[in-house]
N, CA, C and O atoms as a GROMACS GRO file, in nm:
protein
  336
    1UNK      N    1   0.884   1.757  -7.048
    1UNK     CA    2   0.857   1.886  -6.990
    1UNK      C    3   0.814   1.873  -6.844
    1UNK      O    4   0.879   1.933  -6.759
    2UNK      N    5   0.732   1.814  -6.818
    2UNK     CA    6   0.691   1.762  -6.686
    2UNK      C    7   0.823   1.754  -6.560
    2UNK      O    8   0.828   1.821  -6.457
    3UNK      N    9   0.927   1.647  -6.610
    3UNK     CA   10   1.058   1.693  -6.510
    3UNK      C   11   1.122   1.797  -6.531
    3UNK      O   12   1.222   1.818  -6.462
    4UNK      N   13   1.092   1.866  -6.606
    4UNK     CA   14   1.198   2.001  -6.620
    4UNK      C   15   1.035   2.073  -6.486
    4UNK      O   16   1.054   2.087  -6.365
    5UNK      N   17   0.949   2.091  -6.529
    5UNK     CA   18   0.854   2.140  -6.389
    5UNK      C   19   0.896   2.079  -6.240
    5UNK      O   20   0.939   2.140  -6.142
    6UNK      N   21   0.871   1.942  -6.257
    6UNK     CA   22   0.918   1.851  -6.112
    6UNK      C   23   1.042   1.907  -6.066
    6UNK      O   24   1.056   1.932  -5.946
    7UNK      N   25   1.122   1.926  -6.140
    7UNK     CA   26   1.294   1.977  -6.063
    7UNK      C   27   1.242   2.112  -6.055
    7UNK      O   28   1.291   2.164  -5.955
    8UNK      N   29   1.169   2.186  -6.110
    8UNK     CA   30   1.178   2.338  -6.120
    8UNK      C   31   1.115   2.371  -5.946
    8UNK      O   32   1.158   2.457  -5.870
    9UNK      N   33   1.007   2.273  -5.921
    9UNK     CA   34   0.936   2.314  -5.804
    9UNK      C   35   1.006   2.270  -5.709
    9UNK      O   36   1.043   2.347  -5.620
   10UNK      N   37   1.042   2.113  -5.708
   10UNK     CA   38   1.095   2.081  -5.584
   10UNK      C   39   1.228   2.228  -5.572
   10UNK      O   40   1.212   2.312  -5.484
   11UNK      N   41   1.330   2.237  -5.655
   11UNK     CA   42   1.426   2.346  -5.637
   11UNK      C   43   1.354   2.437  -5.548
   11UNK      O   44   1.376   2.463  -5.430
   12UNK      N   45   1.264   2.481  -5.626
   12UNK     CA   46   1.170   2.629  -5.551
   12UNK      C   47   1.165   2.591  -5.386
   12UNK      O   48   1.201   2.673  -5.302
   13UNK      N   49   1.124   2.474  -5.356
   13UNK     CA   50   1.068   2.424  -5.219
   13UNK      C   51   1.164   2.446  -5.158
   13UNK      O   52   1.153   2.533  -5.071
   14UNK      N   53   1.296   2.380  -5.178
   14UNK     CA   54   1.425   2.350  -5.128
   14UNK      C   55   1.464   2.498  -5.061
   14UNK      O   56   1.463   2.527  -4.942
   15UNK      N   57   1.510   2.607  -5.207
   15UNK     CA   58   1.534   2.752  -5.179
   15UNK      C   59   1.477   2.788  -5.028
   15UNK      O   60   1.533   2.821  -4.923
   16UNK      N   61   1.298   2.760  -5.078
   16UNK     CA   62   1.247   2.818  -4.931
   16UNK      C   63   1.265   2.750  -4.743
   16UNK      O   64   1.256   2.807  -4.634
   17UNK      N   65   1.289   2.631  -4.776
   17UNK     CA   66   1.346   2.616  -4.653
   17UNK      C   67   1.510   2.673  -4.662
   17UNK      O   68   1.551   2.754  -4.579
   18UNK      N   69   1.575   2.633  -4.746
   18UNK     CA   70   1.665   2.665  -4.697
   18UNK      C   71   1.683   2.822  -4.607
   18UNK      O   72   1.735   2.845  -4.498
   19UNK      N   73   1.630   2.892  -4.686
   19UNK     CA   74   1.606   3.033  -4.635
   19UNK      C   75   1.551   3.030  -4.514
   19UNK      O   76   1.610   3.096  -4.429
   20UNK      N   77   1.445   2.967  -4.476
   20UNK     CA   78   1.378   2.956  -4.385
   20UNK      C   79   1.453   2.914  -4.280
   20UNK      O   80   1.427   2.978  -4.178
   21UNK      N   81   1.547   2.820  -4.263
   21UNK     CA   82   1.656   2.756  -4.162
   21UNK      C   83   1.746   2.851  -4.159
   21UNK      O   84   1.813   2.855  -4.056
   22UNK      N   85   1.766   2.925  -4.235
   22UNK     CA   86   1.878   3.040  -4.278
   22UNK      C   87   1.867   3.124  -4.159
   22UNK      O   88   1.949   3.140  -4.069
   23UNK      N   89   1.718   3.188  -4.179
   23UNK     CA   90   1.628   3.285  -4.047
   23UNK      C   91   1.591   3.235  -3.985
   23UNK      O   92   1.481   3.289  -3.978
   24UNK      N   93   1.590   3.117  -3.881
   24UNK     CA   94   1.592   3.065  -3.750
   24UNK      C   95   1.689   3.065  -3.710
   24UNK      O   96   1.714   3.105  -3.597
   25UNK      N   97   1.801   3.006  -3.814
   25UNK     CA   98   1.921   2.975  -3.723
   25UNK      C   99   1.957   3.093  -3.703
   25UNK      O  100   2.039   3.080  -3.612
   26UNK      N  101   1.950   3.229  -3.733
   26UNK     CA  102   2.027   3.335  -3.699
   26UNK      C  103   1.911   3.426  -3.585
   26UNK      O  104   1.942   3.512  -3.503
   27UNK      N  105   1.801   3.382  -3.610
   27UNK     CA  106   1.707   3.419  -3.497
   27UNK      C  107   1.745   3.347  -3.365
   27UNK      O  108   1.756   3.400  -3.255
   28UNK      N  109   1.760   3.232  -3.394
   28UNK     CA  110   1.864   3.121  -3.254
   28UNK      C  111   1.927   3.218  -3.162
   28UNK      O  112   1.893   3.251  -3.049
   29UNK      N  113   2.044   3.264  -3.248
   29UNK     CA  114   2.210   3.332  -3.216
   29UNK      C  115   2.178   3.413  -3.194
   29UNK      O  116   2.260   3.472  -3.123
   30UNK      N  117   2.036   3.506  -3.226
   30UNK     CA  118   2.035   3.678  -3.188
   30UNK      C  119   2.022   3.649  -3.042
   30UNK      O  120   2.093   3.696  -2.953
   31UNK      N  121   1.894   3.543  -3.024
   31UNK     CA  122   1.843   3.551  -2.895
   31UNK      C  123   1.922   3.499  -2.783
   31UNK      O  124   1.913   3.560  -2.677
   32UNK      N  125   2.010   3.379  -2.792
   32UNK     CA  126   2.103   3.358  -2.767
   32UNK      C  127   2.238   3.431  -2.662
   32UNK      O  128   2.295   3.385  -2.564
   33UNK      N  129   2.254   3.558  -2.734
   33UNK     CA  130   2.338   3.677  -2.778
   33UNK      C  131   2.285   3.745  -2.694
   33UNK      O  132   2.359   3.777  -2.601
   34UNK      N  133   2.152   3.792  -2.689
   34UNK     CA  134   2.071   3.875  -2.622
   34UNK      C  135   2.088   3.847  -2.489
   34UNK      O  136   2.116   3.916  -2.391
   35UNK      N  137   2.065   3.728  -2.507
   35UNK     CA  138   1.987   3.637  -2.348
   35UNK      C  139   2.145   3.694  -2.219
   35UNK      O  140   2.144   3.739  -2.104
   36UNK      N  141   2.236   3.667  -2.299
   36UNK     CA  142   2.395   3.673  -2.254
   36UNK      C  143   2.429   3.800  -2.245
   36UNK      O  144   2.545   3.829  -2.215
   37UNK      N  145   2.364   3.867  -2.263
   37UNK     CA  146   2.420   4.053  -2.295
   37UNK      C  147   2.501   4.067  -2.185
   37UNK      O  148   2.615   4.110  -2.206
   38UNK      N  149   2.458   4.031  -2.036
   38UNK     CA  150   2.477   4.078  -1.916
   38UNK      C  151   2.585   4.055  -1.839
   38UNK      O  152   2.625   4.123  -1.744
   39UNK      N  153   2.646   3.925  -1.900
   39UNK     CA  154   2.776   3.893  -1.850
   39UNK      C  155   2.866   3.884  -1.964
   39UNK      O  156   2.843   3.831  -2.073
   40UNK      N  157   2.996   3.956  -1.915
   40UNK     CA  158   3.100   4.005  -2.016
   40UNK      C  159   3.106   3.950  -2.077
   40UNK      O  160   3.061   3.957  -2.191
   41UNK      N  161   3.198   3.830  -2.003
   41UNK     CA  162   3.303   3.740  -2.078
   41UNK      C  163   3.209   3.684  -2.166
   41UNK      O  164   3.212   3.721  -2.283
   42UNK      N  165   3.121   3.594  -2.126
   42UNK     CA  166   3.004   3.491  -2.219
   42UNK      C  167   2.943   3.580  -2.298
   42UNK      O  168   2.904   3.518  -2.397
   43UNK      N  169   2.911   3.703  -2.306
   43UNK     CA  170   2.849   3.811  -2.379
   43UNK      C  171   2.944   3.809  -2.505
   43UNK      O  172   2.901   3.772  -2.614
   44UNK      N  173   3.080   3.851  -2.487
   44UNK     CA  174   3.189   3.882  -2.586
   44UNK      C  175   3.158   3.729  -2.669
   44UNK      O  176   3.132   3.752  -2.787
   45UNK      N  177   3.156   3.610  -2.641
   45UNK     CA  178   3.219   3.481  -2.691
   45UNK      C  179   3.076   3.476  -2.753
   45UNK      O  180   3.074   3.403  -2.852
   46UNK      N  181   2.962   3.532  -2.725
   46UNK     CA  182   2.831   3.491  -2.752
   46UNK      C  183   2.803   3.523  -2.901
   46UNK      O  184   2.770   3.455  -2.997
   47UNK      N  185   2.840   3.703  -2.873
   47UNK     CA  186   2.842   3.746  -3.013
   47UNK      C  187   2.927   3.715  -3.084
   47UNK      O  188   2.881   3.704  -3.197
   48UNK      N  189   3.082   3.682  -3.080
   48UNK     CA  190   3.145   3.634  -3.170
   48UNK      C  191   3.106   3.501  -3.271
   48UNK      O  192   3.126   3.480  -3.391
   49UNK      N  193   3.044   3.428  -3.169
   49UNK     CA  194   3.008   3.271  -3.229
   49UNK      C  195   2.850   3.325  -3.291
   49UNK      O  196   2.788   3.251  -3.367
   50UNK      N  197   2.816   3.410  -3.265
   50UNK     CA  198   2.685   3.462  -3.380
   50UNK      C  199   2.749   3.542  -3.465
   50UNK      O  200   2.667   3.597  -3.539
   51UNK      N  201   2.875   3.578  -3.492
   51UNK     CA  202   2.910   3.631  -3.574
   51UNK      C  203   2.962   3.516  -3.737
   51UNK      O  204   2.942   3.513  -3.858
   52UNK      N  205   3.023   3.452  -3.649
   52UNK     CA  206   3.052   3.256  -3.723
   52UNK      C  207   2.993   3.239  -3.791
   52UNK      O  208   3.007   3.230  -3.913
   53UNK      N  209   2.845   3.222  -3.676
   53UNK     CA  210   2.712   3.118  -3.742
   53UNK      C  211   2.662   3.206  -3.882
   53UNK      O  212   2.651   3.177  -4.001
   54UNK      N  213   2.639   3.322  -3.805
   54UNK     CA  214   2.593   3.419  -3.975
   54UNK      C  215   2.664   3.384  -4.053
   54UNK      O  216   2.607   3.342  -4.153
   55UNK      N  217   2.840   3.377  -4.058
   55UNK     CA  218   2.863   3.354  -4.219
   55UNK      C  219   2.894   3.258  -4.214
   55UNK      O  220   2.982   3.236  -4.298
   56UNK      N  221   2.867   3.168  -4.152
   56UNK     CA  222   2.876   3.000  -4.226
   56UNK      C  223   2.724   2.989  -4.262
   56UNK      O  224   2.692   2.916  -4.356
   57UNK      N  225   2.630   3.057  -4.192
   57UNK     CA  226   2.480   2.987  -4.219
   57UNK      C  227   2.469   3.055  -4.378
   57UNK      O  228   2.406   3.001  -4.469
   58UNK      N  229   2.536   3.171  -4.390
   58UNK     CA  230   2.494   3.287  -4.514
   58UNK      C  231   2.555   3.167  -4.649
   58UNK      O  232   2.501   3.122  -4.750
   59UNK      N  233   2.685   3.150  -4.590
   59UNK     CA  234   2.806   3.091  -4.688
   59UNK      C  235   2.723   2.943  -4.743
   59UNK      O  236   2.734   2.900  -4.858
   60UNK      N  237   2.650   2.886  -4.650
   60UNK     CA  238   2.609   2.771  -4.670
   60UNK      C  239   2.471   2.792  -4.755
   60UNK      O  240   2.453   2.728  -4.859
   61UNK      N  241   2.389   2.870  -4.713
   61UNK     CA  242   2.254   2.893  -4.802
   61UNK      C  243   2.248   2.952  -4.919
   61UNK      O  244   2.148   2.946  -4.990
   62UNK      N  245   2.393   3.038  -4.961
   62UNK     CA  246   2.419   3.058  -5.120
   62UNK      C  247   2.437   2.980  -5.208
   62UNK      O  248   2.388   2.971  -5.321
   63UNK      N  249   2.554   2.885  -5.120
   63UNK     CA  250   2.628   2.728  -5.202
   63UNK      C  251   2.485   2.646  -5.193
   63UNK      O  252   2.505   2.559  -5.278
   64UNK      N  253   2.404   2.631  -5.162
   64UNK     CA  254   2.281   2.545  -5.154
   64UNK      C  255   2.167   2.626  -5.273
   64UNK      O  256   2.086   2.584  -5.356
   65UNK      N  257   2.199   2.723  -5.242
   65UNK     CA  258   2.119   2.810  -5.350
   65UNK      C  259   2.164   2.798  -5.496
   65UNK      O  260   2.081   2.778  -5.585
   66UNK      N  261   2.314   2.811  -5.524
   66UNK     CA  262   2.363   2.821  -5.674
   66UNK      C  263   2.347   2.651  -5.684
   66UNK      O  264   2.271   2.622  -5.777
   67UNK      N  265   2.402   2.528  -5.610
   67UNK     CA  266   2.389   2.409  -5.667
   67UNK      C  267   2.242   2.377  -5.699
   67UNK      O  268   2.219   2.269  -5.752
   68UNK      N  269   2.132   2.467  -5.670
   68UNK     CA  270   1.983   2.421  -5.713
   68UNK      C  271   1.960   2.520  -5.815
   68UNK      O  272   1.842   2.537  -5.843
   69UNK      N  273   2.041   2.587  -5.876
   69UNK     CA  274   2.020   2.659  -5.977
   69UNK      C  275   2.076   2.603  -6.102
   69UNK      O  276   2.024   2.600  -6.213
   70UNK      N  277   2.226   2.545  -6.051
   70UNK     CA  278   2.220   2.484  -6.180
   70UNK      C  279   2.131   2.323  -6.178
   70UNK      O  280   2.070   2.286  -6.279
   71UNK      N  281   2.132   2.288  -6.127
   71UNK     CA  282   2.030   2.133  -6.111
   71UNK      C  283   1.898   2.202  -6.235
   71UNK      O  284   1.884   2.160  -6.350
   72UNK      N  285   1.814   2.317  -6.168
   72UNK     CA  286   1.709   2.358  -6.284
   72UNK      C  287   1.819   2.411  -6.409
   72UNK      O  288   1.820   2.333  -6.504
   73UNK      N  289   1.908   2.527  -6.423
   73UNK     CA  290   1.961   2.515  -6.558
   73UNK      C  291   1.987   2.347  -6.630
   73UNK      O  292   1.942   2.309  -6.739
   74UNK      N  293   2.043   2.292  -6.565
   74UNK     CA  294   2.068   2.144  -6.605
   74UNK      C  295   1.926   2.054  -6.701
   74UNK      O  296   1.917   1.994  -6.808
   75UNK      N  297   1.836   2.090  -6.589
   75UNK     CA  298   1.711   2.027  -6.647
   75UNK      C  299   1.652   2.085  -6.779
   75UNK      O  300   1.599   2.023  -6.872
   76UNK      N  301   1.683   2.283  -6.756
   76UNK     CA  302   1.629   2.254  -6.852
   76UNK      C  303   1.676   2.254  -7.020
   76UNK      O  304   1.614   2.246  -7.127
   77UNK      N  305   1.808   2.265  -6.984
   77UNK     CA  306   1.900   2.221  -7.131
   77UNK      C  307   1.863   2.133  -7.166
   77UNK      O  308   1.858   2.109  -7.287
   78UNK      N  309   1.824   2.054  -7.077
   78UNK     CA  310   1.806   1.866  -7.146
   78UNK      C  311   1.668   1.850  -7.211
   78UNK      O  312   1.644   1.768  -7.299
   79UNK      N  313   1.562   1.952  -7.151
   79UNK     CA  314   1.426   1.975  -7.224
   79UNK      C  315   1.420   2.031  -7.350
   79UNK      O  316   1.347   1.990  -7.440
   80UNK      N  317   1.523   2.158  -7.359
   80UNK     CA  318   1.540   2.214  -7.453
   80UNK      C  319   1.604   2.152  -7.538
   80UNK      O  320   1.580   2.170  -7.657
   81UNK      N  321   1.671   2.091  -7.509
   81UNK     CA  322   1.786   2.026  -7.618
   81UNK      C  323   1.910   2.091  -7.629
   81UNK      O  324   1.979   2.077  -7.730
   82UNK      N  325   1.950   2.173  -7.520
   82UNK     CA  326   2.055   2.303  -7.567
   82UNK      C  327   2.183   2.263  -7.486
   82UNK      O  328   2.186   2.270  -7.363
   83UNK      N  329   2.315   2.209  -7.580
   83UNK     CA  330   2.414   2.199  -7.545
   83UNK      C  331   2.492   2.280  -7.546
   83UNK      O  332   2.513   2.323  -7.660
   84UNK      N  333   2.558   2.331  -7.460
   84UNK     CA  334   2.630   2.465  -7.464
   84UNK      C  335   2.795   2.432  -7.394
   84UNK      O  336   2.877   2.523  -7.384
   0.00000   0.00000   0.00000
């Protein structure tokens, strides 16, 4: 029972940075974005590439999210005993 806890928390930990890197990196690109408002051309290319980063950063912190979900489902079939 104890590693079905140990995986349960570290997972938990993981989630929260990940999230946490999730909202910097897109806090990065706002400011970024912002900073550039003023000139066209680099303005246009600024927001596009914060448009990127959002869904690769989004795309990436789900897939990081479901593979630590099953890691805890995983664990705790094996506590339980439940083969499915």
């Amino acid at each position: 029972m104890s590693d079905y806890l140990a995986v349960q928390s570290a997972a938990r930990t993981e989630k929260l940075r990940t999230w946490c890197a999730w909202a910097a990196g897109n806090v990065i690109m706002f400011i970024i974005a912002r900073a550039t408002r003023h000139v066209p051309v680099v303005s246009v290319c600024t927001q596009v590439l914060a448009a990127v980063a959002f869904l690769l950063l989004t795309f990436t912190a789900l897939r990081m999210n479901s593979a630590l979900n099953r890691k805890i489902t995983a664990a705790r079939r094996e506590v339980l005993g439940d083969d499915l």
